[in-house]
N, C-alpha and C positions, 0 to 999 in steps of 0.2 A: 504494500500500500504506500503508492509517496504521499509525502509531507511536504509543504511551504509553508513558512513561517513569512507573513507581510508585517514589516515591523517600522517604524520610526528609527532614523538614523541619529539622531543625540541620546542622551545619559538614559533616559529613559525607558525609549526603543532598544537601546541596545542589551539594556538589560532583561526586558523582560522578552523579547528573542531571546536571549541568555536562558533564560527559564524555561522556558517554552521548548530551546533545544534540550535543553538537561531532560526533559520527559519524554521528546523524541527524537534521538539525536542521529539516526539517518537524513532529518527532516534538511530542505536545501530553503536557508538566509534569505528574504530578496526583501530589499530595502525599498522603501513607497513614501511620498508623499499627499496630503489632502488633495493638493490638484492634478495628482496621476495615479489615484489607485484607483480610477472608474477604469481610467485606458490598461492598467496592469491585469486587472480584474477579467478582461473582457479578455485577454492576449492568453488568463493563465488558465492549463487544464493539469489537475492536479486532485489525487481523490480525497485530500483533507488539505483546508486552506488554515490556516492561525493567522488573524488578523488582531492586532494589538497596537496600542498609540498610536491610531490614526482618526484625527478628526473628519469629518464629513460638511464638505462642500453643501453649502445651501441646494446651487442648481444640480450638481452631481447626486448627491445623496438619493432621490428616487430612484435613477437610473440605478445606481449601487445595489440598495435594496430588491429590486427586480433582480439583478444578475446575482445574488448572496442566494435567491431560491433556482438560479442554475446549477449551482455547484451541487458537489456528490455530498460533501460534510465540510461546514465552518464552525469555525470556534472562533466566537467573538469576546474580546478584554480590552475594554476600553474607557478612558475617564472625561471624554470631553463631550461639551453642552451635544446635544443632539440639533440641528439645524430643523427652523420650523416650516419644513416642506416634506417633512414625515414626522408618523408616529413609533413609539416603540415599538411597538406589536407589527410595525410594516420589516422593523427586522427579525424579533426574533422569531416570525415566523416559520423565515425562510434559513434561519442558522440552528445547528444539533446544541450548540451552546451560547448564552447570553449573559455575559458578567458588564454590565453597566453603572460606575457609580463616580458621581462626580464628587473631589476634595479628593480620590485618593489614585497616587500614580497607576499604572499598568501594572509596573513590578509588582508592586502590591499584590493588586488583583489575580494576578496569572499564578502568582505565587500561594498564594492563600487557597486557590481552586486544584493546586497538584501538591500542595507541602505533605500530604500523606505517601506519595510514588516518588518524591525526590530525594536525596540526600536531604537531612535535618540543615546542614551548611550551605545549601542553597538558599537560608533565607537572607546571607549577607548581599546576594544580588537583587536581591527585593529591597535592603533596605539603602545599597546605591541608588538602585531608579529612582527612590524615593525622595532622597537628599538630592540630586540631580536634577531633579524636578520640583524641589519647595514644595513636595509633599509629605514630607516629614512627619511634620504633628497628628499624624491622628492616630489612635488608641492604641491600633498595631503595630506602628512602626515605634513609637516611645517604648510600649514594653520589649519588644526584641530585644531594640538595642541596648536594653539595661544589661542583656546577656554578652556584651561584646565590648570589646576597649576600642568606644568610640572614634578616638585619635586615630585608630588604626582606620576604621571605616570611612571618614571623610578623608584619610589620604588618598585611600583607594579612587572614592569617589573624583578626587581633586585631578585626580590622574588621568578619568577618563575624559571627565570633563575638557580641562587643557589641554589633555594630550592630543586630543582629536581636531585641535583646531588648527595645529599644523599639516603642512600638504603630505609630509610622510606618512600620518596617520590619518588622513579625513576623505582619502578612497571610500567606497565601499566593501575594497577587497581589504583591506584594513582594518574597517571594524565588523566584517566578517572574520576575521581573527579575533578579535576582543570578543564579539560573540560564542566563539568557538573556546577560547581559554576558559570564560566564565562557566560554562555549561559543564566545565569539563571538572569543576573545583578550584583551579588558579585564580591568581588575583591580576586585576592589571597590569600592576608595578612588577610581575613576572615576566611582562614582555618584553623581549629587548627593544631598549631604544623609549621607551612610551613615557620615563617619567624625566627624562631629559628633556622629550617635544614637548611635556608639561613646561618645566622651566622656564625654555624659551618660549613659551605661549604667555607667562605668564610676565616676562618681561616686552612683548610683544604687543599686552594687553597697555600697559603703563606707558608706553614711546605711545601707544596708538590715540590715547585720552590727550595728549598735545598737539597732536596734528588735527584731530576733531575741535579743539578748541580755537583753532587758526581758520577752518574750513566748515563747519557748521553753520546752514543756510536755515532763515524763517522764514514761515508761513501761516499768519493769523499765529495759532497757538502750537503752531507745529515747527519743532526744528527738524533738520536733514542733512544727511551727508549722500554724496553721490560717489559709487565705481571707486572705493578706496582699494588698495593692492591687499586689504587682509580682508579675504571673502569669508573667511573660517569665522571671523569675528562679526554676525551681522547683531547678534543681540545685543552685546555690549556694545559695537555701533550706535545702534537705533539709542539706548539708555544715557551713552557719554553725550551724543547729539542735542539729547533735552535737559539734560544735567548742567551742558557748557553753554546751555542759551537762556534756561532755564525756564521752562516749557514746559507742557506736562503731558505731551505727547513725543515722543523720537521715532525716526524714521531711518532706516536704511537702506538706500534704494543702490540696486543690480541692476543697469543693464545688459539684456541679453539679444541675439541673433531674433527673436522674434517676438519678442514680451519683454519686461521691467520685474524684476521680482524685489517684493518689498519687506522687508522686516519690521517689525512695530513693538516698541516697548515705553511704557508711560510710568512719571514719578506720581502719579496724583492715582490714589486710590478711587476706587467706585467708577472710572472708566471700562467701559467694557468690550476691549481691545475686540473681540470674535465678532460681536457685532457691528464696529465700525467698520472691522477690515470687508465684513461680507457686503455691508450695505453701501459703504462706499465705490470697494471694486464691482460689487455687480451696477452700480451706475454707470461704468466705463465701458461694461462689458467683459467684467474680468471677474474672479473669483478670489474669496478668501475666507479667512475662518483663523480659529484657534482657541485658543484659554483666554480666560476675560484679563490674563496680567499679561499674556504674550501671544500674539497672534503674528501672520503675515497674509500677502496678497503677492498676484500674480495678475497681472494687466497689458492691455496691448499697448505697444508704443504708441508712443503720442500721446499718450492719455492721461499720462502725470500732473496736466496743471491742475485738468478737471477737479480729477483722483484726491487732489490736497483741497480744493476749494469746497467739495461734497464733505471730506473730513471734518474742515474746520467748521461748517453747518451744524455738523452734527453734534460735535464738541460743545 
């Protein structure tokens, strides 16, 4: 019987892939985002699907839901808002599994659903995704880590985090390795090389909050930076952006060969990033989504002035 695991490519995703391979570890990796797991979905034939930390596109999300009752068996793990162009019940109809709960990461959830069939020490990869994603606090993740010498676990964490942001490690066949060590029992800092691209990611990060301060562009309430050379860093972008203008919105825009892809991260509490990013890009004709603290958008060129003016609206 094959196995895919569709999983998110940061802290998160990679951990709870992690998990998900520990329970079936012939299963084959393939890394997806919000705005190409419709197109991934539709390309993959595969007799069990694992889809985990991937939010759902406003306009995609039916289409998804229709193709989730093609497939032969899905297991779905996942923590983000559900977009209001479906209902619950339009997925788990169509999937053998439905773990749905927002506050708490993937890791979490995926882990909590097999911690009986895994190694008891696989829950240190539950409780990375979890610090990796500022889902930390809640009930399960506090008492684990009373059992672990924390300092140890946010190194770990620190490790995947930074170390992925450099280009050695921010392949997919890269963190198809970190996928593959975690499942396996190793820790990151096993890898060679990984907590060194930490280092320099980390020093990387501190040269980078200077030149955002030199080059950070406004708009109404929004700062921006455009096309810097550290693509690895688009969230701390988007964050140092509104931090150095002092704004309570940041952006980090990527030009691409056919689209803009945009990063969003805001200092002002109670904005609810998934819903600006959807409601603005689908103004453009583009899509977006995410957590109400960290979202992005994908949009067609040309479209960026709108795309900020429909924001600042909203804001």
């Amino acid at each position: 019987m094959t196995t895919t695991i569709l999983t998110h490519a940061d802290c998160d995703g990679i951990c709870a892939g992690a998990v998900a391979l520990s329970k079936f570890p012939d299963a084959k990796v393939f890394f997806t985002k919000p705005v190409s797991i419709c197109h991934d979905l539709e390309h993959l034939d595969s007799d069990r699907i694992i889809i985990t930390d991937i939010a759902l596109t406003r306009r995609d999300a039916p289409r998804i839901a229709k193709l989730l009752g093609e497939k032969k068996e899905v297991l779905y793990f996942d923590h983000h808002i559900l977009p209001k162009t479906i209902k619950e019940h339009d997925i788990t109809k169509n999937v053998s599994v439905f773990i749905h709960e927002i506050g708490k990461s993937a890791s979490e959830l995926i882990y909590k659903y097999y911690q009986k069939t895994i190694p008891r020490e696989r829950v240190w990869i539950a409780i990375y995704g979890a610090i990796g994603d500022y889902s930390d606090d809640t009930p399960f993740v506090k008492e684990k880590i009373l059992n672990w010498d924390r300092r140890a676990l946010f190194f770990e964490v620190s490790t995947i985090v930074l170390g992925t942001k450099n280009d050695a490690f921010d392949s997919y066949n890269a963190k198809r390795r970190i996928v593959r060590t975690l499942a396996m029992g190793d820790n990151p800092s096993d890898i060679p090389g990984l907590v060194k691209s930490a280092k320099q990611a980390v020093n990387r990060e501190f040269d980078l909050y200077e030149i955002i301060k030199k080059k950070a562009k406004i708009s109404g309430n929004i700062a921006y930076t455009k096309d810097l050379p550290s693509f690895g860093f688009r969230g701390p972008s988007a964050l140092f952006a509104a931090t150095a203008r002092n704004k309570p919105l940041g952006l980090y825009v990527h030009k691409r060969d056919r689209y803009v892809d945009i990063t969003m991260r805001s200092r002002r509490v109670g904005l609810k990033l998934n819903e600006l990013a959807e409601d603005a890009a689908e103004a453009v004709d583009g899509s977006g989504g995410g957590h109400t603290e960290a979202a992005g958008a994908k949009i067609p060129l040309g479209t960026f002035k709108e795309f900020l003016e429909k924001l600042n609206k909203m804001i």
